[in-house]
C-alpha positions as CSV (number, residue, x, y, z in Angstrom):
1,X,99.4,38.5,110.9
2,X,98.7,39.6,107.2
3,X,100.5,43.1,107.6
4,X,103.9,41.1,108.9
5,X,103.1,38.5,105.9
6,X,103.3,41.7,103.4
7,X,106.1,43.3,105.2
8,X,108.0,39.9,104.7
9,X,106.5,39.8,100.8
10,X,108.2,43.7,100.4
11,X,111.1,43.0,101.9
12,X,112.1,39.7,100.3
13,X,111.1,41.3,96.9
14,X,113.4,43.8,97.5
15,X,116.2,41.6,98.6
16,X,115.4,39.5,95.4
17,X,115.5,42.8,93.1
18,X,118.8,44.0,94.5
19,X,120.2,40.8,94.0
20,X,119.2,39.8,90.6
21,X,122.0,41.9,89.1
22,X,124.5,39.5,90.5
23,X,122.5,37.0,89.5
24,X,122.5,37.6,85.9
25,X,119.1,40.0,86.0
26,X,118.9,43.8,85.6
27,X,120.9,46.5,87.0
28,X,119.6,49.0,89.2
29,X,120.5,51.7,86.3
30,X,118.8,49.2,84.0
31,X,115.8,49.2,86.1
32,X,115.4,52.7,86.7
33,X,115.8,54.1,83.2
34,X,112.5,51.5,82.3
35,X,110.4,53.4,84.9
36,X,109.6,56.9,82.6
37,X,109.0,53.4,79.9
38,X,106.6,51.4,81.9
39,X,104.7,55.1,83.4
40,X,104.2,55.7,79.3
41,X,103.3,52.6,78.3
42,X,100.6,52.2,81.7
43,X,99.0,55.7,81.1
44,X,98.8,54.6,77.1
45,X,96.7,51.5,78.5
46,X,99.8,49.0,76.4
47,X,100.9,47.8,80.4
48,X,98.5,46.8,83.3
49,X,100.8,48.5,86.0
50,X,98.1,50.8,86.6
51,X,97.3,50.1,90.3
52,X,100.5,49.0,91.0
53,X,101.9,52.7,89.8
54,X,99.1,54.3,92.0
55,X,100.0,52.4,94.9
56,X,103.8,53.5,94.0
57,X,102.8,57.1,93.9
58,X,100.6,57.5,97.4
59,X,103.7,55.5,98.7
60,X,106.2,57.8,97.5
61,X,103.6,60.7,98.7
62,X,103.1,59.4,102.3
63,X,107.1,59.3,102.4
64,X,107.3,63.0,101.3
65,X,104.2,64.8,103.3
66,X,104.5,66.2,106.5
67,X,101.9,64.7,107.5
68,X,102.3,61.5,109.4
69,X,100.0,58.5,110.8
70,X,103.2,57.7,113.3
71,X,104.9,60.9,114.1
72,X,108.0,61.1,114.8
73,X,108.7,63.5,117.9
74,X,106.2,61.8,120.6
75,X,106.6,58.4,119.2
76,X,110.2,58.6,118.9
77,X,111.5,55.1,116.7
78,X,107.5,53.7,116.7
79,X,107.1,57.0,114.3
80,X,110.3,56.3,112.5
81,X,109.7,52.7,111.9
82,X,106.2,53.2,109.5
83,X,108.5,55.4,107.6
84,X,111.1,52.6,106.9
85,X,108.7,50.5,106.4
86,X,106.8,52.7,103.7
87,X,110.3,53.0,102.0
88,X,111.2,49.6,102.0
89,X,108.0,48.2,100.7
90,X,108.0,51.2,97.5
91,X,112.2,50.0,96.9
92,X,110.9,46.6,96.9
93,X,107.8,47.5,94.6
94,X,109.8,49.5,92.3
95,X,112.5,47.1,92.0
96,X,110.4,43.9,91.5
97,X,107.9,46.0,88.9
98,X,110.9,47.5,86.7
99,X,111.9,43.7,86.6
100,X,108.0,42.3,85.5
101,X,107.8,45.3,82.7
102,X,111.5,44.6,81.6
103,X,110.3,41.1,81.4
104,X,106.7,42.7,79.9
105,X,109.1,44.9,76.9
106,X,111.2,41.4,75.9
107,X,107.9,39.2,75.5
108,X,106.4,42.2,73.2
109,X,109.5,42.8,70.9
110,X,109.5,38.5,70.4
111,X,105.3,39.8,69.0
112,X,104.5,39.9,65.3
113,X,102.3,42.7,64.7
114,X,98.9,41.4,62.7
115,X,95.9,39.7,63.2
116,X,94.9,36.4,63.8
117,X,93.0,34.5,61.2
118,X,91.1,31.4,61.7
């Protein structure tokens, strides 16, 4: 039950994300020229994305190994389908965590440098 609850999660944020640039939100272009942004701004400790970026990375590293938990040539589609899965879930991830550190970069601009007195 919870894996098909964050399977539904991923892909409903990624049909939100690919949507919101008809809707008035960013483009895909928009949203991938913030990714080098938000990576520099999470390894300079300014963004929280830190987990969020590791989980990203062992995503996009699962996609690319060789090495599979469901392979493909004795499990035939069963093999495939963690695969889809796995890319679905990062497109979603990517797409709804440009948005939240696009979001993140408009709130900051709107901030005052200084310190708060008393």
């Amino acid at each position: 039950m919870g894996k098909s609850l964050k399977r539904g999660a991923a892909f409903t944020a990624l049909a939100r994300a690919l949507t919101a640039g008809a809707r008035g939100g960013p483009s895909l272009g928009t949203r991938l020229a913030a990714l080098p942004r938000m990576i520099r701004a999470t390894t300079k400790g300014e963004y929280d994305g830190g987990l969020r970026l590791a989980l990203m990375t062992a995503a996009t590293a699962y996609i690319v190994s060789p090495i599979d938990l469901l392979p493909e040539i004795p499990l035939a589609l069963f093999g495939l389908a963690d695969d889809a899965v796995m890319v679905t879930w990062l497109a979603g991830s990517v797409l709804a965590e440009t948005e939240r550190f696009l979001e993140w970069e408009r709130r900051r601009a709107s901030v005052i440098p200084g310190h708060v007195t008393p």
